[in-house]
FIROSE-80174 format. One line per field, with one value per residue (C-alpha): residue number from 1; residue in three letters; chain; y, z negated, x. Coordinates in pm, whole numbers, padded with zeros to 5 digits. Each point is the difference from the previous one (the first is absolute). Layout:
% FIROSE-80174
resi <- NUM ...
resn <- ala ...
chain <- A ...
y <- Y ...
z <- Z ...
x <- X ...
% end
This chain:
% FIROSE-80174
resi <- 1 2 3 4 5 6 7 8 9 10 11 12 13 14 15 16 17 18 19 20 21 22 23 24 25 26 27 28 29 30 31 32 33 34 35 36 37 38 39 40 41 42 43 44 45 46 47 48 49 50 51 52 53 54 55 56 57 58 59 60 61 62 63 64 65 66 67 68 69 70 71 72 73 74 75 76 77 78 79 80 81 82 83 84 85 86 87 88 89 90 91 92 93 94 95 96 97 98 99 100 101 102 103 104 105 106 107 108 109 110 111 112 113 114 115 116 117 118 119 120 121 122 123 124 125 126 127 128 129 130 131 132 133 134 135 136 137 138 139 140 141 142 143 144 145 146 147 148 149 150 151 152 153 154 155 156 157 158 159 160 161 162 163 164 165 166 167 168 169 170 171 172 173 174 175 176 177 178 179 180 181 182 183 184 185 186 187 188 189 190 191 192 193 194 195 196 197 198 199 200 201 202 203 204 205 206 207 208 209 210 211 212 213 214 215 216 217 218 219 220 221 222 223 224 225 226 227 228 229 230 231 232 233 234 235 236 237 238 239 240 241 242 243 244 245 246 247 248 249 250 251 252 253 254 255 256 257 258 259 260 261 262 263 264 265
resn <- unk unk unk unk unk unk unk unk unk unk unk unk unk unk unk unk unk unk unk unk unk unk unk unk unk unk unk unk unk unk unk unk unk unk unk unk unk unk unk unk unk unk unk unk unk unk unk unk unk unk unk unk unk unk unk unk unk unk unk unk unk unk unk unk unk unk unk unk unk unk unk unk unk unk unk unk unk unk unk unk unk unk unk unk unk unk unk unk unk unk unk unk unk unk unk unk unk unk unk unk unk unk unk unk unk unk unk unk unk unk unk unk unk unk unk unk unk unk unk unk unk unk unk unk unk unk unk unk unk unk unk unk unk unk unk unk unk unk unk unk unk unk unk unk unk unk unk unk unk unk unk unk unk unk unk unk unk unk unk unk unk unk unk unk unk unk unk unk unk unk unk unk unk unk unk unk unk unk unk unk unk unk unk unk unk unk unk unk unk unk unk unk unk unk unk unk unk unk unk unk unk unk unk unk unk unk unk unk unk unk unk unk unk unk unk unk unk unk unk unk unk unk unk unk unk unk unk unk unk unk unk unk unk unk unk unk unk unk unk unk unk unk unk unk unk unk unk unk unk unk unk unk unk unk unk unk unk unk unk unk unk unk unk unk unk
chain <- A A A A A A A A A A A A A A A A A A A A A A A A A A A A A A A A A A A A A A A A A A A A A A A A A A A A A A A A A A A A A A A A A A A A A A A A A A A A A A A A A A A A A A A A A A A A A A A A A A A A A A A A A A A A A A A A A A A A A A A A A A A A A A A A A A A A A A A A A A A A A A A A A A A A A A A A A A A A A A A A A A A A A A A A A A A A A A A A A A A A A A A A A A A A A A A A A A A A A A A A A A A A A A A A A A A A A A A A A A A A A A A A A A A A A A A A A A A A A A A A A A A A A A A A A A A A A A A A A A A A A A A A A
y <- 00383 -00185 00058 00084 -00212 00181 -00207 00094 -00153 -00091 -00038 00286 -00223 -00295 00009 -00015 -00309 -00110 00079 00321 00088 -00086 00265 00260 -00065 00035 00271 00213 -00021 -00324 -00260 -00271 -00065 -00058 -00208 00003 -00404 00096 -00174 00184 00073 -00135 -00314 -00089 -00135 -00387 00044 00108 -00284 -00017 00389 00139 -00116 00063 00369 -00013 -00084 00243 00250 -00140 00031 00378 00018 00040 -00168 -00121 00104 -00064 -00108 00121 -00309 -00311 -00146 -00381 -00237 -00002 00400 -00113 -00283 00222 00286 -00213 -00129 00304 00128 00254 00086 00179 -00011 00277 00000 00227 -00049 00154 00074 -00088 00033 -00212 00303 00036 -00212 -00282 00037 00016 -00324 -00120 00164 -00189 -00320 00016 00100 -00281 -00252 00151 -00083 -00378 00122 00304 -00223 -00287 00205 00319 00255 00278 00125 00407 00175 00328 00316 00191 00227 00011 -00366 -00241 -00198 00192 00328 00211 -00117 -00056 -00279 -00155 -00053 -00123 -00247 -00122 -00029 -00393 -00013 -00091 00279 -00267 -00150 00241 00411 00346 00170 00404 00204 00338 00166 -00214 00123 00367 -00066 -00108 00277 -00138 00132 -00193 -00036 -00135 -00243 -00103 -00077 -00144 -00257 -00029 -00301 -00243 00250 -00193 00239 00346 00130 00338 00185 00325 00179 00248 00069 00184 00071 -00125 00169 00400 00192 00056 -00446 -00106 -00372 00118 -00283 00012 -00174 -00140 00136 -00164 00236 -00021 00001 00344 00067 -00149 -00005 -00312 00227 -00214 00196 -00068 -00397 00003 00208 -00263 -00312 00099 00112 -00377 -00162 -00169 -00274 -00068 00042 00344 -00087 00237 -00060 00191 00096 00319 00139 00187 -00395 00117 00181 -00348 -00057 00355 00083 -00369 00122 00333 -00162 -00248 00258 00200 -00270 -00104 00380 -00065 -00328 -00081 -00050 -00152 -00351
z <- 00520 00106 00212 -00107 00131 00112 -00133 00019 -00172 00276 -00216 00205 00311 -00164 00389 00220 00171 -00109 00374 -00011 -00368 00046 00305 -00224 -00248 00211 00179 -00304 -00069 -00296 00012 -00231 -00176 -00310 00068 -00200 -00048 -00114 00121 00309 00110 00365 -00213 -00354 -00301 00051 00341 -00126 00078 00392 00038 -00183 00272 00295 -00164 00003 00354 00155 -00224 00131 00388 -00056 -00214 -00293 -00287 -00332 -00307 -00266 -00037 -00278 -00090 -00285 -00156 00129 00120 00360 00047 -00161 00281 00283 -00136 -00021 00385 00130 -00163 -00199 -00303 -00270 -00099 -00161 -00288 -00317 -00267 -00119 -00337 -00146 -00301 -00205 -00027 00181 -00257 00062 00356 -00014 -00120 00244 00275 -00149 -00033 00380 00081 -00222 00158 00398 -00105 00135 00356 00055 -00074 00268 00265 -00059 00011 -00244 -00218 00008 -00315 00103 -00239 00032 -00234 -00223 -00103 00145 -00180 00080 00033 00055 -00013 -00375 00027 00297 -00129 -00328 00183 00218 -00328 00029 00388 00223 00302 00298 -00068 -00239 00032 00043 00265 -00073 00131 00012 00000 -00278 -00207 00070 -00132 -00270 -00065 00032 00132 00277 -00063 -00282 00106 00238 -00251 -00242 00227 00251 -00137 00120 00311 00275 00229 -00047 00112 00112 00031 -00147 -00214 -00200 -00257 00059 -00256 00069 -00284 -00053 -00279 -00212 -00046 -00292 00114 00284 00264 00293 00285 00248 00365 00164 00254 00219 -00086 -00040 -00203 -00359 -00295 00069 00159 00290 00047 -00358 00053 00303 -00195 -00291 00224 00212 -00217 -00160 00361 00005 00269 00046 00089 -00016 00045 00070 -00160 00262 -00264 00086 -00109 00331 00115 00387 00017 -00098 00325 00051 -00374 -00014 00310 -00127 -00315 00114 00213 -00332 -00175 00285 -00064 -00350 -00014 00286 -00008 00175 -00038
x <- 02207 -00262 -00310 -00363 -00250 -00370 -00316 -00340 -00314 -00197 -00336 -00181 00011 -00180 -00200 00321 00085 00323 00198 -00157 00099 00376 -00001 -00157 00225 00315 -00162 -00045 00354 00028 00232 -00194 -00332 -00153 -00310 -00336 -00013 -00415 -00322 -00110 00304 00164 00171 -00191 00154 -00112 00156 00329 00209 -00119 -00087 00335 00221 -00242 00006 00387 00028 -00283 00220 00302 -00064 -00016 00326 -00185 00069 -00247 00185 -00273 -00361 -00252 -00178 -00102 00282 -00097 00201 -00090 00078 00397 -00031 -00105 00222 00273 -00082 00001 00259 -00137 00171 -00245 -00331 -00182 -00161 -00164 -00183 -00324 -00118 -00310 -00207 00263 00229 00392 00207 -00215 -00024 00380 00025 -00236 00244 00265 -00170 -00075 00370 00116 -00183 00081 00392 00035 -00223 00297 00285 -00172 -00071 00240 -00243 -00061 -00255 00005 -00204 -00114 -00051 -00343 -00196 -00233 -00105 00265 00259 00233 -00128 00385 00369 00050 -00312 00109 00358 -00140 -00199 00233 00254 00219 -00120 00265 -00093 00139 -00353 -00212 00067 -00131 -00161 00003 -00244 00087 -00410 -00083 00307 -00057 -00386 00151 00191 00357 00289 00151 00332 -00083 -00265 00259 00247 -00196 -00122 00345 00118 -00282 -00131 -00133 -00145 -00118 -00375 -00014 -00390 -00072 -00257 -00171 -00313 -00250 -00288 -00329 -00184 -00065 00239 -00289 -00026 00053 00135 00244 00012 00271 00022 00354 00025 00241 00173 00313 00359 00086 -00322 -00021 00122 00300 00304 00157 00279 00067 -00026 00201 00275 00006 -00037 00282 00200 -00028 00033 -00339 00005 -00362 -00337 -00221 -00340 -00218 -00380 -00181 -00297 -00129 -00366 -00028 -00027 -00077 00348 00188 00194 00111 00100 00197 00196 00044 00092 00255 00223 -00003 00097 00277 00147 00028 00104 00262 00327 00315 -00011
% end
């Protein structure tokens, strides 16, 4: 078998110079990143193909690698991706007032026309599941919209809160989506209702928690991935309402998910 490689979503650090946020990140116990490619953040989207593999190499001196950025699906992030040897880009898709089968087709449209920029530079486009109103919102959606896709340039990223929300099982999820998995997110949640049991309109609300916490069972994933010998990344999103707890609940987090997760290589 293979070994698991540790991510984290460094989008609560949007302030931290780069050589500072690469010894955090080791620190904490992570192998790799996932880096929010967003204005306002330490390298911006129109800076992609200069920043990207500035990024890589302030990761780099700390043993740290950059195994995916969330960001615009331009041609200059597939250039600086591709630079700095990056190898997925993450992406989702909203929906708006035009309804999901038509924003599906939009999603395709845009993953269509992304083809000829992964097959020049060799970098990947990853579709991530989330609830509610995204294209796709669970497993079943995002393997119907990533139907014909060849997955060594178009393929899923599973995220195992947003599946729980949803109320699937993961095995399941897992399997239904195994065949063009990219990476798997890992976060945790639960719902807790905002309005009084007398309401007629009930209205709930997501608090993201820590690992051991939610609704997603880890030890569940873990048993399913390794049981299939995933060889890849675990990234962990680091989204947690108590926001002033991040660091300690993303270290806490990421030795949980090192008991769960390791194994010979």
């Amino acid at each position: 078998m293979g070994t698991i490689t540790y991510s984290v979503f460094t989008k609560p650090w949007k302030e931290t110079p780069l050589p500072e946020l690469a010894a955090l990140v080791r620190d904490m116990g992570f192998d790799a990143i996932e880096f929010p490619l967003r204005p306002g953040y330490q390298i911006e989207p129109e800076d992609a193909e200069r920043g990207l593999p500035r990024l890589a190499a302030a990761m780099q001196d700390q043993g740290i690698n950059v195994a995916s950025v969330a960001g615009p699906l331009t041609e200059p992030v597939f250039a600086g991706c591709a630079a700095a040897g990056i190898s997925i880009i993450r992406v989702m898709f909203n929906v708006g007032r035009e309804g999901y089968l038509e924003a599906e087709r939009r999603a395709r449209e845009t993953l269509e026309a992304t083809l000829p920029l992964c097959e020049r530079y060799g970098v990947k486009v990853g579709v991530q599941n989330h609830c509610a109103r995204f294209v796709p919102p669970n497993s079943l959606g995002l393997r119907a919209l990533l139907e014909g896709f060849d997955p060594r340039h178009i393929g899923a990223i599973w995220d195992s809160a947003h599946n729980a929300l949803e109320g699937e099982e993961p095995e399941l999820g897992l399997e239904i989506v195994w065949p063009s998995l990219l990476m798997i997110n890992v976060k945790n949640a639960i719902r807790i209702r905002k309005t009084g049991p007398e309401a007629e309109d009930v209205d709930w609300k997501v608090y993201w928690t820590s690992g051991r916490q939610g609704f997603a069972s880890w030890p569940r994933i873990a048993r399913y991935v390794n049981a299939r010998g995933y060889d890849g990344v675990l990234c962990l999103s680091a989204e947690y309402s108590a926001e002033h707890e991040v660091e300690r609940l993303a270290r806490e987090d990421v030795a949980y998910l090192r008991t769960l997760f390791d194994r010979p290589s």
